[in-house]
C-alpha positions in Angstrom: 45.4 -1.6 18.9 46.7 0.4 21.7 45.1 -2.1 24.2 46.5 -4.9 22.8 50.2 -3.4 21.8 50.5 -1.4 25.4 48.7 -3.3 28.2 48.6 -6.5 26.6 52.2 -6.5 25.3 51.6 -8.0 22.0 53.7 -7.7 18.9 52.4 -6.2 15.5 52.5 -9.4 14.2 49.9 -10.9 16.9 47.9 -8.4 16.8 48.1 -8.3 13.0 47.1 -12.1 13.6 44.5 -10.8 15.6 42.6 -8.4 13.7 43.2 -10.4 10.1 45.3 -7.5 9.1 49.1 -7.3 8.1 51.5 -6.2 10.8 52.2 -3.2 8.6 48.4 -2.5 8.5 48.4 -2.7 12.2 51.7 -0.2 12.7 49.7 2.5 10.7 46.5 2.0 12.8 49.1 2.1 16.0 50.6 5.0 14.9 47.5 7.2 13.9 45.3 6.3 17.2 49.4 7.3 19.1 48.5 10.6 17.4 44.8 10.9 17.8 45.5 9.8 21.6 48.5 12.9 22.1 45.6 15.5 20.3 42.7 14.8 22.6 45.3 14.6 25.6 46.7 18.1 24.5 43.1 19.2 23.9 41.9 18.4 27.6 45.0 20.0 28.9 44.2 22.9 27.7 
């Protein structure tokens, strides 16, 4: 999700298209690897 909404530009609703999932399906996932990705980068800062 973070590939394809950050490098590869694409839209929730193509990347919902994507991954057979609805766009609001795909906003949680965005959201909660956002937040996974800031806790490891904090982590390893540390």
């Amino acid at each position: 999700v973070i590939v394809m909404r950050t490098l590869q530009g694409l839209s929730f609703d193509e990347v919902a298209a994507r991954m057979e999932r609805s766009a609001g399906a795909v906003r949680m996932l965005w959201l909660r690897a956002i937040e996974k990705f800031k806790q490891v980068y904090e982590a390893e800062g540390q």
